[in-house]
VEXDREN-2710 file (C-alpha; in Angstrom, 1 decimal):
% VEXDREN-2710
k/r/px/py/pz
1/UNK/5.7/-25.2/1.6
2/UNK/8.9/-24.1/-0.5
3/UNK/12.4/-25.4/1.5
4/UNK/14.2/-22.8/2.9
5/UNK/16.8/-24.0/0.3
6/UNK/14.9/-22.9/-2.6
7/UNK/14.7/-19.4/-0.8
8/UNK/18.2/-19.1/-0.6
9/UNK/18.7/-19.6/-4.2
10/UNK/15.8/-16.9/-5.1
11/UNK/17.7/-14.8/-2.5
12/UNK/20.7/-15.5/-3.7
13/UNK/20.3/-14.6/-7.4
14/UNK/18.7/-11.6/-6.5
15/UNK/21.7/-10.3/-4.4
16/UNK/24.1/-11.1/-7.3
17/UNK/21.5/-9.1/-9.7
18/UNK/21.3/-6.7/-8.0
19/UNK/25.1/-6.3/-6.8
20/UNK/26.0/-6.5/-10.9
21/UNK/24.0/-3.6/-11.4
22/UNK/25.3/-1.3/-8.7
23/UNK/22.2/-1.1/-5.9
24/UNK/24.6/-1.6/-2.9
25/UNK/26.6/1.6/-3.2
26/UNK/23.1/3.4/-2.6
27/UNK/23.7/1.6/0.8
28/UNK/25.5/3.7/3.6
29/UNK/27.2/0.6/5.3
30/UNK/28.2/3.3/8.4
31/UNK/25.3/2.1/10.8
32/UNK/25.4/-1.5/9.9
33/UNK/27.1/-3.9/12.1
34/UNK/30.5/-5.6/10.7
35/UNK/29.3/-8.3/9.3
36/UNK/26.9/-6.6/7.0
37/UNK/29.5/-3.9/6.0
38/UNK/31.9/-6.6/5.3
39/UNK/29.6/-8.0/3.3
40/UNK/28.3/-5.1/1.0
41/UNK/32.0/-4.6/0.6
42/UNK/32.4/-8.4/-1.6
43/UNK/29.1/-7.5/-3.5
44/UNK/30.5/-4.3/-4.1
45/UNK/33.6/-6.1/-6.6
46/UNK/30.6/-7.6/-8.6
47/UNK/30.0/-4.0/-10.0
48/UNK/29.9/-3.9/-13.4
49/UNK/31.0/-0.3/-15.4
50/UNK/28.0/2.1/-15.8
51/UNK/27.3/5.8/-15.8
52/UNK/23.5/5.0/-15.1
53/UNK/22.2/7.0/-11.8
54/UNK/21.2/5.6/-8.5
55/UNK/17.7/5.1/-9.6
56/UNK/18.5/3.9/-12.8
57/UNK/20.3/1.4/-11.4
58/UNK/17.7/0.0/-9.1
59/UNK/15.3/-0.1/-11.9
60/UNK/16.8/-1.7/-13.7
61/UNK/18.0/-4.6/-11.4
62/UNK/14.6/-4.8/-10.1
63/UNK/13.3/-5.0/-13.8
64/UNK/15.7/-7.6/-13.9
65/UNK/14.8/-9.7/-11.1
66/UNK/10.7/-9.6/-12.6
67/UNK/7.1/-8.7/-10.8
68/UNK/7.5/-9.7/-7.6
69/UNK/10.7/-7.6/-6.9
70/UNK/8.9/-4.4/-9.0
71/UNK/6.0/-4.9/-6.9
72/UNK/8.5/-4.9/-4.2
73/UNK/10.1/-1.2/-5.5
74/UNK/6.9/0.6/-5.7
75/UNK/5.9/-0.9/-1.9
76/UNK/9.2/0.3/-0.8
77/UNK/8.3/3.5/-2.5
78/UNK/6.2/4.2/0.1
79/UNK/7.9/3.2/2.9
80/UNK/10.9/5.8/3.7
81/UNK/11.3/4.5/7.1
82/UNK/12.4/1.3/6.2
83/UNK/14.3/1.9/2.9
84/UNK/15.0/5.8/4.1
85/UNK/14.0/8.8/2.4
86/UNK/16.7/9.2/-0.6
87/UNK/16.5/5.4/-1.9
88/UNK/12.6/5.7/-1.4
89/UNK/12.2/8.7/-3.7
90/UNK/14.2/7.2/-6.6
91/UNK/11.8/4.1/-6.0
92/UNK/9.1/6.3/-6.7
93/UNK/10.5/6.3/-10.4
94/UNK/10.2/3.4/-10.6
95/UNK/8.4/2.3/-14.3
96/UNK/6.0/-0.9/-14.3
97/UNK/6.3/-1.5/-17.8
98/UNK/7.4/-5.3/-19.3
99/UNK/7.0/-6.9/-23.1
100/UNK/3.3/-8.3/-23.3
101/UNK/2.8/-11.8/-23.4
102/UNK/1.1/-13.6/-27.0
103/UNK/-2.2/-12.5/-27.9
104/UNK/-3.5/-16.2/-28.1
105/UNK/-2.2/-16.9/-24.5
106/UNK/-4.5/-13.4/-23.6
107/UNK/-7.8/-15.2/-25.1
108/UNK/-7.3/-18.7/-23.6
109/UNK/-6.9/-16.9/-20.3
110/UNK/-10.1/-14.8/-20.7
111/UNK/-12.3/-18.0/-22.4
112/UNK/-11.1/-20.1/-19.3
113/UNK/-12.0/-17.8/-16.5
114/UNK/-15.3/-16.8/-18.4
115/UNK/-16.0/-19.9/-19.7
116/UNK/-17.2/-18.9/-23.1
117/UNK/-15.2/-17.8/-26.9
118/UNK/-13.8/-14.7/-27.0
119/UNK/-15.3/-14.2/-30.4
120/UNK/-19.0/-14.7/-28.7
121/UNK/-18.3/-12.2/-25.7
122/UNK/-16.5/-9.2/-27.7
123/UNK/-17.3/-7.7/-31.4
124/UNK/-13.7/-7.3/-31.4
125/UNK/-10.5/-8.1/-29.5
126/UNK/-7.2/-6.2/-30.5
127/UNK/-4.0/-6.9/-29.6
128/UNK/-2.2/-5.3/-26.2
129/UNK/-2.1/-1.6/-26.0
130/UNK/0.4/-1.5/-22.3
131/UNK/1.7/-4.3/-20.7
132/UNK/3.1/-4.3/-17.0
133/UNK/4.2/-6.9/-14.4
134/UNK/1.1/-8.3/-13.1
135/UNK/-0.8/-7.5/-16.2
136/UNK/-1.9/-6.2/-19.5
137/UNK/-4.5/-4.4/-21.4
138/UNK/-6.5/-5.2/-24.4
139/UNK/-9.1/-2.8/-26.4
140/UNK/-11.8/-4.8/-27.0
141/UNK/-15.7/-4.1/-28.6
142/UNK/-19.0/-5.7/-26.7
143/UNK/-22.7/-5.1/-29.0
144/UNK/-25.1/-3.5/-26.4
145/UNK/-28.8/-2.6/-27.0
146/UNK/-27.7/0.8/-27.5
147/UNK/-24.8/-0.1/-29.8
148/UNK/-21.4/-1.1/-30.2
149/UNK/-19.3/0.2/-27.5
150/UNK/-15.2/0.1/-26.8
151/UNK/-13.9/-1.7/-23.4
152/UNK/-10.4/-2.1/-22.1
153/UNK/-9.7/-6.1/-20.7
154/UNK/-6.9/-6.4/-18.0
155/UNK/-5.7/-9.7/-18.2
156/UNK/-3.5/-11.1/-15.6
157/UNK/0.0/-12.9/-16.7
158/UNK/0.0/-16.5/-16.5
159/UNK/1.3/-18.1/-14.1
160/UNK/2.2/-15.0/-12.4
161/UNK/0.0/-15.8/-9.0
162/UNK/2.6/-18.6/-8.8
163/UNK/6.1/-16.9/-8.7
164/UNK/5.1/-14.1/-7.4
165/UNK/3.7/-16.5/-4.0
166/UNK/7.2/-18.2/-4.4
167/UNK/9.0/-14.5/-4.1
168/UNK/6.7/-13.5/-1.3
169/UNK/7.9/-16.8/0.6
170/UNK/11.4/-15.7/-0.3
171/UNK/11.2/-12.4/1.3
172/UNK/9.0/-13.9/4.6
173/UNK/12.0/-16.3/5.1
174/UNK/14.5/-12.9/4.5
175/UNK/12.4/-10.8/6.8
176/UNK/12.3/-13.7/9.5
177/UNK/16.8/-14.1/9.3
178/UNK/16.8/-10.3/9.4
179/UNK/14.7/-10.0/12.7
180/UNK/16.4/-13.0/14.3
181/UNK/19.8/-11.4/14.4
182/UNK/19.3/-7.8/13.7
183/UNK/17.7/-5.3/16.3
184/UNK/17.1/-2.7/13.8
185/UNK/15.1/-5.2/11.7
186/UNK/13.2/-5.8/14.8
187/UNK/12.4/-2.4/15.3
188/UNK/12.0/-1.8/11.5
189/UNK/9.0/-4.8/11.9
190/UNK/10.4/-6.1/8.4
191/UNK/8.4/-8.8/8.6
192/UNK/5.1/-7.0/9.2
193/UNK/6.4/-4.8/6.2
194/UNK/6.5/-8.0/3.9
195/UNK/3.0/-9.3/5.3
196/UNK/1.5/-5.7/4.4
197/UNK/3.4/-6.1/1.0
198/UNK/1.6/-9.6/0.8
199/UNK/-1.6/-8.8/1.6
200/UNK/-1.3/-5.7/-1.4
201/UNK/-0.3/-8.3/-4.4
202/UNK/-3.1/-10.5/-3.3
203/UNK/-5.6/-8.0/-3.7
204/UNK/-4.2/-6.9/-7.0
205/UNK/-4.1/-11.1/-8.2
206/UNK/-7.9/-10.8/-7.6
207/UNK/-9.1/-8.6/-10.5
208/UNK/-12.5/-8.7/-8.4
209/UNK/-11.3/-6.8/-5.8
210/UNK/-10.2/-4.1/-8.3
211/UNK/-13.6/-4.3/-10.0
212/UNK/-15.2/-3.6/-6.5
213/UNK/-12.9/-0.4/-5.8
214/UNK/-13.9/0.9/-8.8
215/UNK/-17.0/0.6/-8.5
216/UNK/-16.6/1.7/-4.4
217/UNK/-15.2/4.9/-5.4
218/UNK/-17.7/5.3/-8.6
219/UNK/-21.0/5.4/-5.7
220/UNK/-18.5/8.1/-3.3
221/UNK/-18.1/10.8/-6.1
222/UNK/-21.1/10.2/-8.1
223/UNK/-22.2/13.7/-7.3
224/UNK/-19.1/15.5/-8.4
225/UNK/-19.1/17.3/-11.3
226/UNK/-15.7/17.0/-12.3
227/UNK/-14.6/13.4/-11.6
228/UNK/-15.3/10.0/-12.3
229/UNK/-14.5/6.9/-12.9
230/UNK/-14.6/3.8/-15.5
231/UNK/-17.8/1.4/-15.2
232/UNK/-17.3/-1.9/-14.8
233/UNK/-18.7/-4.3/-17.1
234/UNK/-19.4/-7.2/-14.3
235/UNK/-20.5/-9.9/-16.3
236/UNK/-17.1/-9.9/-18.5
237/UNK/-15.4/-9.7/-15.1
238/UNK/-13.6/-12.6/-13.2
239/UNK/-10.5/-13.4/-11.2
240/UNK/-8.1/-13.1/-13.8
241/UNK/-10.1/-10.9/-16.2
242/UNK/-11.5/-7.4/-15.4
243/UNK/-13.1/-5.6/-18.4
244/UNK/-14.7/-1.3/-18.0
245/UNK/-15.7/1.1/-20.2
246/UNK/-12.9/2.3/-22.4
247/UNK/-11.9/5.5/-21.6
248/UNK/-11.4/8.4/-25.0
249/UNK/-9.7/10.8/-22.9
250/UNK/-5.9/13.1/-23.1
251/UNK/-3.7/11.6/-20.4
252/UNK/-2.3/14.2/-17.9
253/UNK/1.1/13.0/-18.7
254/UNK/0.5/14.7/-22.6
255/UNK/0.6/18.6/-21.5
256/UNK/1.1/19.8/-25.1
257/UNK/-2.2/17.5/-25.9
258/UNK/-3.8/19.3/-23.4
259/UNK/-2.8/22.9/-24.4
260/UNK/-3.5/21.7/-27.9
261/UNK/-7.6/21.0/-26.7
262/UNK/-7.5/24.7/-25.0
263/UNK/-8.1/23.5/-21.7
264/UNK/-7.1/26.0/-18.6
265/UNK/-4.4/23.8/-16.9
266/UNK/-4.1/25.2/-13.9
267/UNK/-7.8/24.7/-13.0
268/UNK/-7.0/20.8/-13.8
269/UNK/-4.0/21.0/-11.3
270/UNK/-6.5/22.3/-9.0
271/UNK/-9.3/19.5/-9.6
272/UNK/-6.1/17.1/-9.4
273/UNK/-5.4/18.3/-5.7
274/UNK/-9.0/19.1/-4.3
275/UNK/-10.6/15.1/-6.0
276/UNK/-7.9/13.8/-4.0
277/UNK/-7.9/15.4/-0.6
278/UNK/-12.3/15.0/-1.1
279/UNK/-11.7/11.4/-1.6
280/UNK/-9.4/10.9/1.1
281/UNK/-11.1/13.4/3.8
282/UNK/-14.6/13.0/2.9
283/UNK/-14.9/9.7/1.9
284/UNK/-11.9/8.1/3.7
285/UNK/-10.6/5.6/0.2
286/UNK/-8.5/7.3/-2.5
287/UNK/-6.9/6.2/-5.4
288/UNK/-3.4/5.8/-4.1
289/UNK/-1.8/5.4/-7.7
290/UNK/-2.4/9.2/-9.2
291/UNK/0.4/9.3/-11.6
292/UNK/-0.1/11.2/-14.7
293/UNK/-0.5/7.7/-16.8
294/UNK/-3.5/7.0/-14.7
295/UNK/-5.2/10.2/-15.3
296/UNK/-6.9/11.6/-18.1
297/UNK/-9.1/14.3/-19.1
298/UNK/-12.4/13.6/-21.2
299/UNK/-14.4/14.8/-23.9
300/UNK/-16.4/17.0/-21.3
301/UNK/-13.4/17.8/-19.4
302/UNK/-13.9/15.7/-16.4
303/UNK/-10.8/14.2/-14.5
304/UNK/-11.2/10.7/-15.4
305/UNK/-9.1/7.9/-13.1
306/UNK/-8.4/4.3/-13.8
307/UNK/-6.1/1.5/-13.0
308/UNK/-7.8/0.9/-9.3
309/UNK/-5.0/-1.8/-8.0
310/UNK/-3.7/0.3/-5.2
311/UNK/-5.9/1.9/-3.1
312/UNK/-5.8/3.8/0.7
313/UNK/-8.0/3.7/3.3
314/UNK/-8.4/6.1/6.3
315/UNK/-10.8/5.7/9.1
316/UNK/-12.4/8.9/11.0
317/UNK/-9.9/9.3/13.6
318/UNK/-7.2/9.6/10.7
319/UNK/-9.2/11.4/8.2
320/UNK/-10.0/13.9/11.5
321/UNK/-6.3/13.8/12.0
322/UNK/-5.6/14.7/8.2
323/UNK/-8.0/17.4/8.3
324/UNK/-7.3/19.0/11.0
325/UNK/-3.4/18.9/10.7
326/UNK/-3.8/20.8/7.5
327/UNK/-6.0/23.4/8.7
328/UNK/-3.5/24.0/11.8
329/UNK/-0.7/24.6/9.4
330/UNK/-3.2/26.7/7.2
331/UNK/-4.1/28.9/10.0
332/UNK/-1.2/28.8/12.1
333/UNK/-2.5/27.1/15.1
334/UNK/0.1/24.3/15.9
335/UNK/-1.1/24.1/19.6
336/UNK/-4.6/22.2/17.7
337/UNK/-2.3/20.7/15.1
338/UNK/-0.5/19.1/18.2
339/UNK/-3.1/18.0/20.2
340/UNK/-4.7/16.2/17.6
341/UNK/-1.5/13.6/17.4
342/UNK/-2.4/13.5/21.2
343/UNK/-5.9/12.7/21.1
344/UNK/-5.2/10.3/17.7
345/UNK/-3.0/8.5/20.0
346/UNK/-0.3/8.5/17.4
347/UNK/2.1/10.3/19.8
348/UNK/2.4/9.0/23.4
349/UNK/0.5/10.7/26.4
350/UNK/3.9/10.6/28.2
351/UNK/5.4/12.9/25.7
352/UNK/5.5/16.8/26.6
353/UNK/2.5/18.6/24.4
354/UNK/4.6/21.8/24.9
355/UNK/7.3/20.6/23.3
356/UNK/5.6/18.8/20.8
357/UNK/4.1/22.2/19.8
358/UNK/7.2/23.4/19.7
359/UNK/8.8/21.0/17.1
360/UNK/5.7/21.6/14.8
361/UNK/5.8/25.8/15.3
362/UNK/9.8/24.6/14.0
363/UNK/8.2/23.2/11.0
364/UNK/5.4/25.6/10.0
365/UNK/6.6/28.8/10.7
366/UNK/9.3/28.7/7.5
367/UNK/6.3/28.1/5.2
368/UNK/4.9/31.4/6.0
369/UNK/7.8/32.8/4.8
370/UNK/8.0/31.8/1.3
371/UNK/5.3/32.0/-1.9
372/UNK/2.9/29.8/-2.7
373/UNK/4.9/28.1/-5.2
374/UNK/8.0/27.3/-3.0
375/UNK/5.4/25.4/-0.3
376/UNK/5.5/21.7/-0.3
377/UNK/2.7/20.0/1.3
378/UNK/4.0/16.4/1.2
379/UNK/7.4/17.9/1.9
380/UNK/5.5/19.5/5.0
381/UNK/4.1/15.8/5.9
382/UNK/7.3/14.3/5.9
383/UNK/8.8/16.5/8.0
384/UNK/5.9/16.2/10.6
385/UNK/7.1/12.6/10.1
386/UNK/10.2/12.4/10.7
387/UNK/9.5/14.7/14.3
388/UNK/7.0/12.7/15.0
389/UNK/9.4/10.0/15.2
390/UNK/11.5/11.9/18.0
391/UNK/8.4/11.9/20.1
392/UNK/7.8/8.2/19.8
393/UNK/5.0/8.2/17.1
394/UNK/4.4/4.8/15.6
395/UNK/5.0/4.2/12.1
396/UNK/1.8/4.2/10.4
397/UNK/1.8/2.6/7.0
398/UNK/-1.9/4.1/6.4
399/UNK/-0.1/7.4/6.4
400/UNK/2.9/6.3/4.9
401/UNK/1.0/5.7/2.0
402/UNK/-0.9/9.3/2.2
403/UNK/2.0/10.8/2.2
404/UNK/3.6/9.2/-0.9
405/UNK/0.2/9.6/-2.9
406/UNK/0.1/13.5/-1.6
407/UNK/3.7/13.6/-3.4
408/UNK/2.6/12.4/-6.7
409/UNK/-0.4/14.3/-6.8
410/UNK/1.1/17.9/-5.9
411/UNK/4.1/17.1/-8.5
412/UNK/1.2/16.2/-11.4
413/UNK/-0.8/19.7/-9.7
414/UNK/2.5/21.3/-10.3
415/UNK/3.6/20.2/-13.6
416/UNK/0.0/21.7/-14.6
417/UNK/0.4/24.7/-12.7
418/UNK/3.9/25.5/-11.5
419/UNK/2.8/28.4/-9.1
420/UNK/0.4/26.2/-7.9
421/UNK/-0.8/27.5/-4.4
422/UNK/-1.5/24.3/-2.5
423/UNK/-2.6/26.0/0.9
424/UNK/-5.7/27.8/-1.0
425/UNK/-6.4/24.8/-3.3
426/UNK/-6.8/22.8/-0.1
427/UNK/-8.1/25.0/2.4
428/UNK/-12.0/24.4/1.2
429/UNK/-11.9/21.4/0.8
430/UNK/-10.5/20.8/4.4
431/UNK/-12.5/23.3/6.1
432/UNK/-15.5/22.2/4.7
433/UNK/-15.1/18.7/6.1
434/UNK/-14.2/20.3/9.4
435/UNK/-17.1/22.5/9.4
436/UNK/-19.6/19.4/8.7
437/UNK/-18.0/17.1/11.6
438/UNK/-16.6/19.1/14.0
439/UNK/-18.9/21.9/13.6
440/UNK/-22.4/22.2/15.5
441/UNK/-24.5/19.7/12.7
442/UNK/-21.6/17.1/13.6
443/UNK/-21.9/17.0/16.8
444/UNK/-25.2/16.9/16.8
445/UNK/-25.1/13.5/14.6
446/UNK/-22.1/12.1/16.5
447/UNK/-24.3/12.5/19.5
448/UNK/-27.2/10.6/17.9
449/UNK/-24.9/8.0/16.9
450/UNK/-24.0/7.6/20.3
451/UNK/-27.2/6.9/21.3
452/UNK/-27.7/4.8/18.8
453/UNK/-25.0/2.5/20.2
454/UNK/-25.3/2.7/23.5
455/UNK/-29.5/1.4/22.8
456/UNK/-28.0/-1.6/20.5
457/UNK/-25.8/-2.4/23.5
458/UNK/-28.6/-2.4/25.9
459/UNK/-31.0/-4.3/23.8
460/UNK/-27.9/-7.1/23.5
461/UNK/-27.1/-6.7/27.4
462/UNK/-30.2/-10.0/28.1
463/UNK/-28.2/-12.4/25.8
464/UNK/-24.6/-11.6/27.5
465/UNK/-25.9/-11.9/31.1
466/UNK/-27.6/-15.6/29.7
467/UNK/-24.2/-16.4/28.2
468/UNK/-22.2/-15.4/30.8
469/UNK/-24.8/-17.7/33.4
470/UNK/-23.6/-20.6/30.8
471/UNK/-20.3/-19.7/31.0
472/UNK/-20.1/-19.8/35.0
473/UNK/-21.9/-23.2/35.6
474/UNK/-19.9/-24.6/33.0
475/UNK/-16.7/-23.5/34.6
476/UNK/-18.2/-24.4/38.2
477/UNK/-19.0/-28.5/37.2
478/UNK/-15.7/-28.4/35.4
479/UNK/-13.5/-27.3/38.2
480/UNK/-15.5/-29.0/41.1
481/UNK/-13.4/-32.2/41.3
482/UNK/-10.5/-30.2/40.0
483/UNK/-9.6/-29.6/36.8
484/UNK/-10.1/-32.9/34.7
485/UNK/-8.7/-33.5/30.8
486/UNK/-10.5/-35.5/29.3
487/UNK/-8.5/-39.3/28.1
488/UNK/-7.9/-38.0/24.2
489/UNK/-5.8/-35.2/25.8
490/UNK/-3.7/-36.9/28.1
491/UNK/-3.2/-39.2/25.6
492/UNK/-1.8/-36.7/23.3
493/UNK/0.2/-35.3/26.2
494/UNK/1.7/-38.2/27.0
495/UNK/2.4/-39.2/22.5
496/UNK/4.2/-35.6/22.8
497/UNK/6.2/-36.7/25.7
498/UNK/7.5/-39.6/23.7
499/UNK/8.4/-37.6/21.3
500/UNK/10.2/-35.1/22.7
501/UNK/12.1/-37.8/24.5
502/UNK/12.6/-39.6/20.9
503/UNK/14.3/-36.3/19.9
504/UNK/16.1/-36.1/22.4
505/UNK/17.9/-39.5/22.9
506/UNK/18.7/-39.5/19.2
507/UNK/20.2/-36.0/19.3
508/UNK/22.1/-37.7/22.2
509/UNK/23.2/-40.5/20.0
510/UNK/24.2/-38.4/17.0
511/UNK/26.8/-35.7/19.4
512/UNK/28.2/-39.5/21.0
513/UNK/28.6/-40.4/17.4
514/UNK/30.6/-36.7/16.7
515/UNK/32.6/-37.3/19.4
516/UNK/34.0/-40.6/19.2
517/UNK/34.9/-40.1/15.6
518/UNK/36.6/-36.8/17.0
519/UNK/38.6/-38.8/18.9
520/UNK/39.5/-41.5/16.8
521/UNK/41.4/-38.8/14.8
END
């Protein structure tokens, strides 16, 4: 365990980093309480002279301050009701791009985890092509039976796992301060924002795990036609090291490349838009980094994906939830749209369904107003967010991170195709999920499904009754002569005691101490 002293000095040189550069005047100090405005005031002297804009100025001071706090930006990114909406969207520009590390340091990582020479695993290793916080890439050649092919080897930085658990600790300790003496840190849950934040590096330390969601989302879309993904090459995989097929493609982010092959762009905004809503409504797991970097087109024109670190899951009430919010906006029937927050359970039954209705009529009707090019769907979610909050709705980080995927894809959709209609691009894709679940063959299987459980719950019922039987004569011959603890326990009651006492008489000793030196003054 790190002392809380070490945090403070992590803490502290990140709030002098980051005052140098600028970040607190993003900060409205008006709804903080004095102390913290007082506060942002002294950082504010550190300033130093610079033209850059807001979000140039927190990238850079989080580019300063190394992985962990960059891994920190792009959570934030998605979390506008902690950080708030303006400060989140410059977040979302956030680049994850650092000098690589040496070559041989890159081999002797891979030959440990893999136990074997590089030269006997690959044909050829080259030197790093992109290099980013947690990580870089190598292009690499492995001999197969049907040739020589190319392969791309992630390669995590070392010691990396290391500072960024030191940061993490850092920030628990920050989250746990802030919630001790702030109510709106409380209510923000900061420190259920920094476990969630936690629990996301450690899955992207684990180059395993990425292997597996690749490979996850490889076996959902291997029937469509114009999607895929890299395949992984397992046995050049390990904790540190994850190696898949090299991918010879155009990345999104290179629209004169793409004009240049003669490809019809705004088709490939639409296959953008529909492979993500099919991968989030259908299959409930979407790639939940689709910037253009991570996207390019290949040789037969398929949307290709890679970089599978960040990923979003939605179960069926929230894919139903998805779907059927969409379609209510589509056609125009908030009433549905409304009651499905209801019967989600993201807004409270105590809340007034009329007037719920009322605040998302408020929100859809100015849509139907405009063109199809002037209609935002993730601007659309987060204003269905931001009412929802009026009503009591729960922040949901599974949606949180929906929503901040949904704005990345539709910008790469529209920088394809700037008139773009997202309404029709969506609308099959949404119906058809609707028309398979809720539709007549749906509830048809849902009904079989419940039978289903309902016969694996009777066929279990023998065992509970025999366990519970256990359960009451143990409780019964325990309680008889009245509750008895056994010797080890009273014993350790009784060592506790002592204790306690210990404390206590030398906490006595040390104020007796305070005091008569106080008055020898």
């Amino acid at each position: 365990m790190i002392p809380p002293f070490s945090h403070l000095i992590r803490l502290a040189r990140a709030g002098f980093v980051l005052a140098r550069e600028g970040v607190f005047a993003l900060v409205d100090p008006e709804p903080l309480p004095g102390a913290a405005q007082i506060g942002i005031k002294l950082a504010r002297l550190l300033e130093r002279p610079t033209s850059a804009s807001g979000a140039a100025r927190l990238s850079t001071a989080l580019g300063k301050l190394g992985p962990s706090y960059v891994k920190l930006g792009q959570f934030l990114a998605t979390r506008p009701d902690v950080v708030g909406q303006a400060i989140a969207t410059d977040l979302e520009k956030l680049q994850d791009k650092m000098p690589p590390f040496p070559q041989d340091q890159a081999e002797a990582a891979i030959e440990r985890a893999l136990g074997r020479p590089v030269h006997t695993m690959f044909a050829t290793f080259g030197p790093p092509l992109a290099a980013a916080s947690v990580a870089q890439v190598h292009r690499a050649e492995i001999d197969t039976p049907d040739g020589r092919r190319s392969v791309a080897v992630k390669v995590l930085r070392p010691g990396i796992e290391k500072d960024l658990r030191a940061d993490i600790q850092a920030f628990f300790f920050a989250a746990r301060l802030a919630e001790k003496f702030s109510a709106e840190a409380r209510r923000l849950r900061l420190e259920q924002v920094v476990a969630t934040l936690a629990r996301s590096v450690t899955v992207e330390m684990d180059l395993r795990l990425e292997a597996a969601a690749a490979s996850e989302m490889a076996d959902n879309i291997k029937d469509d036609a114009d999607f895929r993904v890299p395949q992984v090459e397992w046995d050049l995989t390990a904790h540190n090291v994850l190696t898949t097929e090299w991918i010879d493609g155009t990345p999104l982010s290179d629209r004169a490349a793409l004009e240049r092959r003669g490809l019809e762009l705004p088709k490939l905004g639409r296959t953008v838009i529909q492979s993500f809503l099919r991968h989030a409504v259908r299959d409930g797991f979407f790639h939940a980094d689709m910037h253009p970097g991570n996207l390019f087109v290949d040789e037969a024109g398929r949307l290709v994906a890679v970089d599978f670190g960040i990923m979003g899951r939605l179960t069926e009430n929230e894919r139903r939830f998805l779907a059927e919010i969409l379609y209510g906006f589509i056609s125009r029937d908030y009433r549905r749209a409304a009651e499905v927050h209801f019967e989600a359970g993201y807004v409270p039954a105590s809340q007034s369904i009329d007037e719920f209705t009322q605040a998302i009529r408020a929100i859809g009707e100015p849509i139907h107003n405009r063109s199809a090019e002037d209609i935002s769907m993730a601007k659309l979610l987060t204003l269905l967010f931001e009412v929802t909050a009026l009503f009591d709705m729960k922040t949901r980080p599974e949606l949180l991170l929906l929503q901040k995927t949904m704005v990345v894809v539709e910008g790469v959709g529209r920088m394809l195709d700037p008139k773009l209609d997202m309404w029709r691009t969506a609308e099959p894709v949404v119906r058809a999920w609707l028309e398979r679940h809720l539709g007549p063959a749906g509830r048809v299987e849902g009904a079989v499904e419940g039978v289903g459980e309902v016969g694996r719950f009777l066929g279990a019922m023998p065992t509970l009754l025999s366990r519970a039987a256990r359960l009451s004569a143990q409780i019964d011959v325990a309680t008889r002569d009245g509750l008895l603890l056994a010797p080890e326990t009273v014993a350790g009651i009784g060592e506790a005691e002592a204790r306690r006492n210990r404390g206590t008489t030398v906490a006595l000793w040390v104020i007796a101490v305070l005091l008569l030196l106080n008055l020898m003054r």
